[in-house]
N, C-alpha and C positions, 0 to 999 in steps of 0.2 A: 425774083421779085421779093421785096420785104416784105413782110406782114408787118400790119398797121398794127398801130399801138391799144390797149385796153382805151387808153383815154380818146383813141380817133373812134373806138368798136361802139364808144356809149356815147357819144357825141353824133354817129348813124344813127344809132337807136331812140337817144329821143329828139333831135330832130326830125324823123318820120314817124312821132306818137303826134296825134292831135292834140294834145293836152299836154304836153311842151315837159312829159317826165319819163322814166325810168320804171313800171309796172318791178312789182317780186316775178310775176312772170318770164318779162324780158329777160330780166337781171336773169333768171336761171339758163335761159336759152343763149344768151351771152358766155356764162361757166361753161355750159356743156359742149356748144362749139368751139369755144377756144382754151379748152382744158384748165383753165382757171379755178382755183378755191372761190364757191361764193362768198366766203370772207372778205377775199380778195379784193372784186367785185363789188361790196360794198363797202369795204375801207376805201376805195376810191372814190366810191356815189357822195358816201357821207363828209370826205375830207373837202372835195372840192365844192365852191359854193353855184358851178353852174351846173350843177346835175341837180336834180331833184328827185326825190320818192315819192311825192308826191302831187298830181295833178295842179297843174299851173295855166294862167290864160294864153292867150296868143300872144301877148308882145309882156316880156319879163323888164320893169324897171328896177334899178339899181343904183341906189341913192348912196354913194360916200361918204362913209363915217370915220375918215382918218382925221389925223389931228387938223391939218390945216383947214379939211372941209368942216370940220365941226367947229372950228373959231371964225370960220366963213359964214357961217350963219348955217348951215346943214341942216338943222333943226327945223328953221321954219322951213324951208324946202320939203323935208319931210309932211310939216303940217298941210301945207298947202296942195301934196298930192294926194294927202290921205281929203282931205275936202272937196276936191276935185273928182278923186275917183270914188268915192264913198266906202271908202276899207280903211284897213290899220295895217301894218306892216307886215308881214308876213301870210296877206288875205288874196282871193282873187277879188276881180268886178262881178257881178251877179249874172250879165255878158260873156262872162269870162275873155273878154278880152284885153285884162290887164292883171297883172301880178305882181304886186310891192315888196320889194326887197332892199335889205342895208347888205353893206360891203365893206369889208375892212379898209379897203383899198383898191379905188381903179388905175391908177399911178396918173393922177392927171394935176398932183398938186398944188402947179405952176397956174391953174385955170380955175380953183374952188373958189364954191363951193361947184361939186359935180356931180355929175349922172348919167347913166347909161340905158335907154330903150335900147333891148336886142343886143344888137354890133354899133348903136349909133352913139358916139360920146357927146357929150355938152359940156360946156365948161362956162364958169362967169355966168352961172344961172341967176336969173333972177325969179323972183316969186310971181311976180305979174306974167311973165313969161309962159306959166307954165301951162295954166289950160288952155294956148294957143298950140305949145306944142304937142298937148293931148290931141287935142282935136286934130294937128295935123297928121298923127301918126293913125289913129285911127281913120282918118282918111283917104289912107294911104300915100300922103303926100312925102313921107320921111320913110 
């Protein structure tokens, strides 16, 4: 059988953290099990943007800041979820059930301006749209 990748070992791990990140703890218990440099370990946490070291809400958005999503109007999308959810970008909700995040790129070009709840993409967002889709996500409807 294979052994899974660093990147499938920390995609276990915080997916079964409540708090949707990466502890210095885990990270260590991740090295020692799988003979890994914590260096190692955290060149990875820190390169990719869906790991976190830091405590995150239950559902992570990810708002697209590539070139077409930023001439799509990306911007006010941004604005309108940071009013929506009462944070600035890189904040949780007070709930913690939201986490605001930019992204160099979702590869959804063809559909901007976009965004990602979780695993779920959106494309062709509009600003009115958006605390319908809040509310559906936190209700579990999405």
């Amino acid at each position: 059988m294979k052994e899974r990748s660093l990147i499938d070992k920390l995609h276990e791990v915080q997916n079964g953290s409540k708090e949707n990140y990466i502890s210095k703890s885990e990270a260590l218990k991740v090295s020692k099990r799988s003979k890994t440099p914590l260096a190692e370990i955290y060149g990875v946490l820190t390169f990719y943007t869906l790991f976190s070291e830091k405590p995150r809400g239950k559902h992570i958005i990810r708002v697209c800041r590539s070139l077409s999503c930023h001439m799509a109007d990306a911007n006010k999308i941004i604005g309108k979820l940071k009013e929506t959810l009462g944070i600035n970008v890189g904040e949780t909700t007070f709930d913690k059930e939201f986490t605001l995040e930019e992204s160099s790129c979702l590869g959804m070009c063809s559909v901007s301006p976009a965004l990602m709840i979780d695993d779920i993409p959106f494309g062709n967002v509009e600003i009115d749209e958006i605390p319908e889709i809040i509310k559906k996500v936190k209700g579990g409807e999405l």
